[in-house]
C-alpha positions in Angstrom: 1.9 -86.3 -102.8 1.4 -87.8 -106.4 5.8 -86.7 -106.4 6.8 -88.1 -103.5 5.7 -91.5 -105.4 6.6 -90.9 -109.0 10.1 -89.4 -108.3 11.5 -92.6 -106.2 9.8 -95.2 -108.5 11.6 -92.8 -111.4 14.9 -93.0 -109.9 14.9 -96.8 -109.2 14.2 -98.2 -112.7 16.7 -95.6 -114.2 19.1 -97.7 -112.2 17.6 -100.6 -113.2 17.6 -99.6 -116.8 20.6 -98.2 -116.9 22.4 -101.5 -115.2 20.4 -103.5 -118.2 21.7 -101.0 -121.1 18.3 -100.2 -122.2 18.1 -97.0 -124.4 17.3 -93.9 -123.2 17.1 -95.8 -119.7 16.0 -92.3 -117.5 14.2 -91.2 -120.2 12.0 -94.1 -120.5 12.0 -94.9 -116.3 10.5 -91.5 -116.0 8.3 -91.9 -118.3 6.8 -95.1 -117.2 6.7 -93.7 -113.6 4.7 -90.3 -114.6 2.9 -91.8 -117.4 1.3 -94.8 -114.8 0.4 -91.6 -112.1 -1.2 -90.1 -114.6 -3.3 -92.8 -116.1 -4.1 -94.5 -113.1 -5.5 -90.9 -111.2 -6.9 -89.4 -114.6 -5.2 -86.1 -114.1 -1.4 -84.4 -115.7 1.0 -84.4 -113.7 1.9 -81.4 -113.5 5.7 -80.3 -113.6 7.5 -77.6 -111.6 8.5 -74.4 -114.3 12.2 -73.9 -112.6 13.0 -77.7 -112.6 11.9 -78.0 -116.5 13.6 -74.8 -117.3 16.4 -75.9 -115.9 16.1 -79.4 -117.6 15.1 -78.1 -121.1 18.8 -76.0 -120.7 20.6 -78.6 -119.8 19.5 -81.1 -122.7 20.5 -78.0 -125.0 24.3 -77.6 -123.6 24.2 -81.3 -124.4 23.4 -80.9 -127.8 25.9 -78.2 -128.0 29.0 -79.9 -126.8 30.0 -82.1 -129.3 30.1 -79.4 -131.9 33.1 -78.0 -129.2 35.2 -81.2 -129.4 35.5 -80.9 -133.7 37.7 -77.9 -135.0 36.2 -75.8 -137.2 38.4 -76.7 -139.9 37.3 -79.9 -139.7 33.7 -79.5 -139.5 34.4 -77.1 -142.8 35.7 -80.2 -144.6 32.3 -82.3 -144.0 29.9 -79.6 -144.4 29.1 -81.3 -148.1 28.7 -84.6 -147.2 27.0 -83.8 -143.9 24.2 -81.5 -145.6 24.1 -84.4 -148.4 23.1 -87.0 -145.0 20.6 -84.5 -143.7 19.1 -83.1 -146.7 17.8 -86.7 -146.9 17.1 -87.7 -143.8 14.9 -84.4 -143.8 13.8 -84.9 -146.4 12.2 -88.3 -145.1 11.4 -87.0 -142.2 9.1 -83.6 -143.3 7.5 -86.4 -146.1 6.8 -89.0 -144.0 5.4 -86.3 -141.4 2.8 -85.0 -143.5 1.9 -88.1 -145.1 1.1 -88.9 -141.3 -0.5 -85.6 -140.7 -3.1 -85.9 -144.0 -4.0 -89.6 -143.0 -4.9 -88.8 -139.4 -6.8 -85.5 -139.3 -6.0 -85.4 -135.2 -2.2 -85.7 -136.0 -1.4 -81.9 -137.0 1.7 -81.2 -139.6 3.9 -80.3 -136.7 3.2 -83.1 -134.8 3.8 -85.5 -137.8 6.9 -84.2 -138.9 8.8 -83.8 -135.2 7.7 -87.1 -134.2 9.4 -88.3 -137.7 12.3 -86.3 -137.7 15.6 -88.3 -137.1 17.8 -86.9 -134.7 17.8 -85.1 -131.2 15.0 -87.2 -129.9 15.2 -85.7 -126.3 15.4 -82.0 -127.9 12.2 -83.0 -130.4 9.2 -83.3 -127.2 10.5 -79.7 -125.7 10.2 -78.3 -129.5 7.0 -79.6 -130.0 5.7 -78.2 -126.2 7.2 -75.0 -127.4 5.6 -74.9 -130.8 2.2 -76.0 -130.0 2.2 -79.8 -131.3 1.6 -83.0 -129.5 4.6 -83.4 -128.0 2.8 -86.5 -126.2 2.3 -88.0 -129.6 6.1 -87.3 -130.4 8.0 -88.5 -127.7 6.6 -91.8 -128.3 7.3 -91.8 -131.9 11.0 -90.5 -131.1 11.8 -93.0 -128.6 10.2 -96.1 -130.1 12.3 -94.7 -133.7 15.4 -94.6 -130.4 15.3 -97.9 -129.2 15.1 -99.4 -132.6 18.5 -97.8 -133.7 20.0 -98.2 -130.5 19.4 -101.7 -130.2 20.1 -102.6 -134.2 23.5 -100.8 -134.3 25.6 -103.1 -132.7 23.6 -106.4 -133.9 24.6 -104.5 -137.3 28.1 -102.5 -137.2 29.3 -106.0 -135.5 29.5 -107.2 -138.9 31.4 -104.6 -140.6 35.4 -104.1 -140.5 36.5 -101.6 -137.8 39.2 -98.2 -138.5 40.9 -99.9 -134.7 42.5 -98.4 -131.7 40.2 -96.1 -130.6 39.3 -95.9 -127.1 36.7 -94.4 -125.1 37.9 -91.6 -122.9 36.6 -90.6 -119.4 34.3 -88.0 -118.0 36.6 -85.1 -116.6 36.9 -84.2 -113.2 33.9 -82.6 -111.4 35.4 -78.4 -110.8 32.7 -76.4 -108.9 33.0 -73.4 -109.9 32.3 -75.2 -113.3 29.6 -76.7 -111.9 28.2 -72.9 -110.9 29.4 -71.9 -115.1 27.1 -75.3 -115.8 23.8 -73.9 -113.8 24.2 -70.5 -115.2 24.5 -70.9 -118.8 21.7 -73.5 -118.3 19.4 -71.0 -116.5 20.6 -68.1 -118.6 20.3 -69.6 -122.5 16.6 -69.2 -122.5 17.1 -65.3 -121.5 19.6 -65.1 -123.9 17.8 -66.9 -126.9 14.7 -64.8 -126.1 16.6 -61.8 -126.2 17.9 -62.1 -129.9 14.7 -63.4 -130.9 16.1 -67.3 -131.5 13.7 -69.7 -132.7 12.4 -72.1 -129.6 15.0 -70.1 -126.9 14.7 -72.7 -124.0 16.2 -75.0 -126.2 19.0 -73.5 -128.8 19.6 -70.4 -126.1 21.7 -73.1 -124.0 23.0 -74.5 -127.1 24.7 -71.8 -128.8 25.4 -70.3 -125.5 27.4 -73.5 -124.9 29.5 -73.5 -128.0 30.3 -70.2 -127.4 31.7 -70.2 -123.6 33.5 -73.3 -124.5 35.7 -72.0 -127.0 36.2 -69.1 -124.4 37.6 -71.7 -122.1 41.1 -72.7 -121.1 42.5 -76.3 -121.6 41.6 -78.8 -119.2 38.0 -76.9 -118.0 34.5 -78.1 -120.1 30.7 -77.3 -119.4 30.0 -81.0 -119.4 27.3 -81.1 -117.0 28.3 -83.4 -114.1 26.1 -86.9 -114.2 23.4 -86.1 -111.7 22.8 -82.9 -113.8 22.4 -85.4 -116.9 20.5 -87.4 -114.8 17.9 -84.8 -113.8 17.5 -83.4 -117.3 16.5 -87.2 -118.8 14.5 -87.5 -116.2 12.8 -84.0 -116.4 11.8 -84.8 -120.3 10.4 -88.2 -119.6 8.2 -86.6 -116.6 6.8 -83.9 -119.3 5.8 -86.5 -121.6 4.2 -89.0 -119.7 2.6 -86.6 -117.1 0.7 -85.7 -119.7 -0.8 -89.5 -120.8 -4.3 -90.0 -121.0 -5.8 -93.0 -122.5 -7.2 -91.2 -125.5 -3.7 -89.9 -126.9 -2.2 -93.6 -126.1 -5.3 -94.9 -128.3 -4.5 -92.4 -130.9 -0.7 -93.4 -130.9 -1.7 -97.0 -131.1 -3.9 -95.9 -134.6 -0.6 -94.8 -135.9 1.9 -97.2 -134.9 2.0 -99.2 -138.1 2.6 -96.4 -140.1 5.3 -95.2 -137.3 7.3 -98.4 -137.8 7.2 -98.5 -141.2 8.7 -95.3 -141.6 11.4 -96.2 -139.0 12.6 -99.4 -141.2 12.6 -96.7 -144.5 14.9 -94.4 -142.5 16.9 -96.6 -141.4 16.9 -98.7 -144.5 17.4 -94.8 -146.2 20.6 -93.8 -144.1 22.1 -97.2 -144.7 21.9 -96.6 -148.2 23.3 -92.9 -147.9 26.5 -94.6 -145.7 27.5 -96.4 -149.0 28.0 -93.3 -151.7 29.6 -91.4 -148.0 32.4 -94.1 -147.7 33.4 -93.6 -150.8 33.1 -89.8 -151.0 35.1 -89.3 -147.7 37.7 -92.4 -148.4 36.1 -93.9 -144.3 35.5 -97.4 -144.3 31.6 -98.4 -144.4 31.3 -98.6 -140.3 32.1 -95.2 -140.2 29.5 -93.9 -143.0 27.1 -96.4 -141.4 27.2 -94.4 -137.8 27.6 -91.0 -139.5 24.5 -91.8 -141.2 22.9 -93.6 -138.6 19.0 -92.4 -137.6 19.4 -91.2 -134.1 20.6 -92.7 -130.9 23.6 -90.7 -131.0 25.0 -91.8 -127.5 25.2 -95.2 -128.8 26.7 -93.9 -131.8 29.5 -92.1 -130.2 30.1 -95.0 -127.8 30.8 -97.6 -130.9 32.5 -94.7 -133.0 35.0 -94.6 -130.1 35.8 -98.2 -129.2 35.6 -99.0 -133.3 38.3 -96.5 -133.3 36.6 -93.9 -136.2 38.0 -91.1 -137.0 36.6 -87.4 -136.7 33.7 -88.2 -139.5 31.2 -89.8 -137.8 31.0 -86.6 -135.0 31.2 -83.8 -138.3 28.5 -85.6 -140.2 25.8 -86.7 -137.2 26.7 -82.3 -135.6 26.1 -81.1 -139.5 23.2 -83.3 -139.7 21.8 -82.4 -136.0 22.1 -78.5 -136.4 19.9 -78.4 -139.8 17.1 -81.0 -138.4 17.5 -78.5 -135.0 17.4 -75.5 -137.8 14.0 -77.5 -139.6 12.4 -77.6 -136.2 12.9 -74.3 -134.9 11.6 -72.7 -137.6 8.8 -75.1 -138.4 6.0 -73.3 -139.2 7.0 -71.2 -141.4 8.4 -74.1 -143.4 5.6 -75.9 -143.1 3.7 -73.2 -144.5 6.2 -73.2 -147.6 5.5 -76.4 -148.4 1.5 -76.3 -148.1 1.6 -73.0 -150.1 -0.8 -73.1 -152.8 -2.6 -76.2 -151.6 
């Protein structure tokens, strides 16, 4: 009964979001909608297994499809500067995590450094379900550390000199036998993932599974899911995370939400920094280092990357930078117990 609520009031300030260009507009409407249920019965809300399966794949062929769009050659040519961005950012990220994690004894090392890490904010609360942490804890860290970028990059690019003549192309035409291709990879990844023993399968099963079929593809047919697909996965991730509010994890987020935004300003203050030694590594003028490097809110980035008219470095650097924090996550406790060896 608690659904029959939660998913209409979901739906209608997605629309309402999404019509005021909020950040992460499903994400967050879903969030509010679940999050309010929850809080205001005092129980989870619980979410069905095949809807969050199928959600969880979906946000991985997402992940996986702009690594499709840049040739290989390409992505060769940035691999220096793009591990330079993310060793940094990472390295942030894992710091300011366990900083987090020793000041607040409740705040375990996992949950500090996912809820810190910059990049793939919609990938970071299914990791952290999957490993064990708070994932609560970290999709409000991500998404507060979202709509600050999201909303600061075009009060800031807007100042800097653009490449010009770019223009932002259009989704492809809805096929549906691709739309069958979409369901399947998006079901199957987690099999898949499980199957050679990946690190968090529901997750990087879809996303490798993506990149692969793609490039398997003729010209003209792509595993873009179609928009109500999107829809549904944004959607699906906001209901985990805020079906699972209570008022004691929103008091123990509010503890930590100085320290939260004070490590948002240093990583975004960080990867402004990084942008400038980038432009002139790569010859690109400073608005393309500046949305390479940029924390996050990649949809944003993309968006002004194409109407700035940037060339192919901005997608290399952000993919480089998204596979190793993906790579950092997946395989975070045993880097975790790495650093904390001999402690």
């Amino acid at each position: 009964m608690r659904w029959l609520i939660v998913a209409p009031v979901s739906v209608g300030l997605g629309l309402l979001f999404s019509y005021w260009h909020v950040p992460a507009a499903w994400i967050l409407a879903a969030i509010l909608a679940s999050g309010a249920m929850a809080l205001s019965t005092g129980r989870e809300l619980p979410l069905n297994p095949g809807v969050f399966r199928f959600g969880r794949g979906i946000i991985g062929m997402l992940a996986g499809l702009p690594l499709v769009g840049v040739p290989l050659g390409v992505l060769g040519g940035y691999l220096l500067p793009g591990l330079f961005v993310a060793v940094v950012t990472l390295a942030i990220g894992v710091g300011g995590g366990l900083l987090l994690a020793a000041k607040e004894k409740a705040v375990s090392p996992e949950t500090g450094i996912l809820s810190m890490l910059a990049g793939g904010a919609s990938i970071m609360p299914v990791l952290a379900k999957e490993l064990g942490a708070d994932f609560r804890f970290v999709a409000l860290g991500q998404y507060l550390r979202l709509l600050a970028v999201s909303v600061s990059l075009p009060l800031v690019t807007a100042f800097f000199p653009t490449p010009g003549g770019g223009a932002p192309a259009d989704d492809p035409p809805v096929i549906w036998f691709m739309v069958l291709a979409v369901v399947l990879v998006a079901f199957a990844g987690e099999a898949l993932g499980r199957l050679v023993r990946l690190p968090v399968p529901s997750v990087l099963g879809p996303l490798i599974l993506t990149v692969v079929v793609s490039l398997l593809l003729p010209d003209g047919l792509t595993l873009l899911p179609p928009e109500l697909f999107r829809i549904l996965a944004f959607l699906t991730i906001g209901w985990m995370c805020g079906g699972a509010l209570s008022f004691p994890a929103l008091r123990a987020f509010a503890r930590q939400l100085p320290a939260t935004v004070a490590f948002i300003l240093v990583v975004i203050g960080a990867c402004a920094l990084t942008a400038v030694p980038l432009a002139g590594w790569l010859g690109i003028t400073y608005f393309e280092a500046y949305l390479a490097t940029s924390p996050g809110a990649l949809e944003t980035v993309l968006a002004l990357s194409s109407e700035g008219g940037a060339g192919p470095a901005v997608v290399a650097v952000q993919m480089i930078r998204l596979m190793a924090v993906l790579a950092i996550a997946g395989w975070l406790p045993q880097v975790i117990r790495l650093l904390t060896r001999g402690r």
